[in-house]
C-alpha positions in Angstrom: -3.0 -25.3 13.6 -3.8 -24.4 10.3 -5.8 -21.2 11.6 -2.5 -20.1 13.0 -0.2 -20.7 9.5 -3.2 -18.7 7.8 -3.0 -15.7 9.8 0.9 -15.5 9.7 1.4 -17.0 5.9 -1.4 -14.1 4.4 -0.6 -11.0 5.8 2.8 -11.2 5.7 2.4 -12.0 2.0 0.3 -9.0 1.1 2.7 -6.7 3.7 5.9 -7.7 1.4 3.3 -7.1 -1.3 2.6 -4.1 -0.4 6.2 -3.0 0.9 7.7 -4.0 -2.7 4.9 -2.2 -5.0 4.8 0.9 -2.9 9.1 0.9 -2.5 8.9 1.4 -6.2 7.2 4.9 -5.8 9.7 5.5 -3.0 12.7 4.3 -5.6 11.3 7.2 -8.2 10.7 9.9 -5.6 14.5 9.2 -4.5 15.8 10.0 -7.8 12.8 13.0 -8.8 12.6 14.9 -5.5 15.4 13.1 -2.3 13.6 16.3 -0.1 10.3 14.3 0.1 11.7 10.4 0.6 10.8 10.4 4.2 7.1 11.5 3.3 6.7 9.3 0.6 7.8 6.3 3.5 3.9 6.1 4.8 2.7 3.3 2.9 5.3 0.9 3.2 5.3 1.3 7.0 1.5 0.8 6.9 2.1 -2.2 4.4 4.4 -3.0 7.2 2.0 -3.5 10.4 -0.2 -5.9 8.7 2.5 -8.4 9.1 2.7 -7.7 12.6 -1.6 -7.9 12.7 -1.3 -11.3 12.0 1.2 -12.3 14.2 -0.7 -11.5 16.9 -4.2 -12.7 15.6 -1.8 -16.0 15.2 -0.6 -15.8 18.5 -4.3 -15.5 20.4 -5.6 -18.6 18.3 -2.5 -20.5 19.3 -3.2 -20.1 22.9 -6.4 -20.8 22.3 -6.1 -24.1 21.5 -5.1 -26.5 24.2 -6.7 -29.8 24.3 -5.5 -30.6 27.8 -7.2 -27.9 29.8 -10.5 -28.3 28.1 -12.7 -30.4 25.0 -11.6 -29.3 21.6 -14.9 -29.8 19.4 -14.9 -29.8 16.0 -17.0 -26.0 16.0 -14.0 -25.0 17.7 -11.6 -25.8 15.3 -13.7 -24.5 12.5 -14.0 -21.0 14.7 -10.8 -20.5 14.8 -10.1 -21.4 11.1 -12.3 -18.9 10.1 -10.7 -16.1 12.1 -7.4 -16.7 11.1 -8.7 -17.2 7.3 -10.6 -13.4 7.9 -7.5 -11.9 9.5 -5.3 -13.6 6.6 -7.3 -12.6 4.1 -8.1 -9.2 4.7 -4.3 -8.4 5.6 -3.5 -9.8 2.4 -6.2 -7.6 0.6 -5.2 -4.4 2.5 -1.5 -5.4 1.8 -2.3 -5.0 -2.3 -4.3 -2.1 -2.0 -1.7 -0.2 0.1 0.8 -1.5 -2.5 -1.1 -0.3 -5.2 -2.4 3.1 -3.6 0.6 3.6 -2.4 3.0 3.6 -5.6 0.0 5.7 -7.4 -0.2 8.3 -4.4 3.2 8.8 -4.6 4.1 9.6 -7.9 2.2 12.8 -8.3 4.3 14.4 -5.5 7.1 14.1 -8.0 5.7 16.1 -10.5 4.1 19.0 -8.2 6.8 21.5 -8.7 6.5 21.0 -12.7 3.1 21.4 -12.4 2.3 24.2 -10.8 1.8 27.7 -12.8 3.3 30.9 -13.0 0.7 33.7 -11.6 1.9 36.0 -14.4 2.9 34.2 -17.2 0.1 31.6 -16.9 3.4 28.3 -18.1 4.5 26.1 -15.8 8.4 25.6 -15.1 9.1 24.3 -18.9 7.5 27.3 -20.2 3.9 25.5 -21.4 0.9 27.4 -21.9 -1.7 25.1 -20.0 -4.5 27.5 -21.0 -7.8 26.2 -22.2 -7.9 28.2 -25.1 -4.5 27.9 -26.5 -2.5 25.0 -26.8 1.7 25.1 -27.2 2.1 20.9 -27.2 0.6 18.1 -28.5 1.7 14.3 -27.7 0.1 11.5 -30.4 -2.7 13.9 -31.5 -3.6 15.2 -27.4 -3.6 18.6 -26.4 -1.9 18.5 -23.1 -3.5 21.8 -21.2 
């Protein structure tokens, strides 16, 4: 039965995981650009179905093991504690790095509209040059074009 608590107890950890890190990009596109919540929402869904992933990886070991209808060897047991150890582990792992991918990914969609240039001018929104050959800003000694 421990199979079983592995494949539950893992994914869902790395699926709140990865809700909560990736619900902070959400947070910051709320408050930077509301128009693009509902696109920024991808990765917290997908952090979302690992959890379901191992409920039912928990669900097909479970009725799998029934010592009444036949033998339940010792190879058996270990079988199915390494599935549910794989399926627990790698939802856990894929739970981080959709957390993490997911607040990173994010946060440049805030910053698109300030980014993007001018055809004639060559600034951006704030009124930057971000030409190679001429600087207007510096930050701690770093040209920023």
């Amino acid at each position: 039965m421990r199979s079983v608590l592995e494949a539950l107890e893992l994914p869902g950890m790395g699926a709140a995981y990865g809700t909560a890190k990736s619900g902070v990009g959400v947070a910051s596109m709320g408050v930077m650009r509301p128009e693009l919540v509902m696109k920024s929402i991808v990765p917290v869904v997908m952090a979302g179905v690992l959890g379901i992933y191992g409920s039912i990886i928990a669900i097909i070991i479970s009725t799998g093991i029934n010592p009444k209808a036949k033998p339940y060897y010792l190879f058996d047991g270990y079988a199915l504690l390494s599935s549910g150890l794989a399926c627990g582990l790698a939802g856990l792992a894929a739970g981080m790095a959709i957390g993490i991918i997911g607040d990173a990914g994010v946060r440049p969609l805030c910053w698109v509209e300030q980014m993007s240039l001018d055809n004639e001018t060559g600034l951006d929104k704030l009124g930057i040059r971000v030409a190679a050959d001429n600087c207007d800003m510096f930050v701690n000694n770093l040209k920023l074009c």
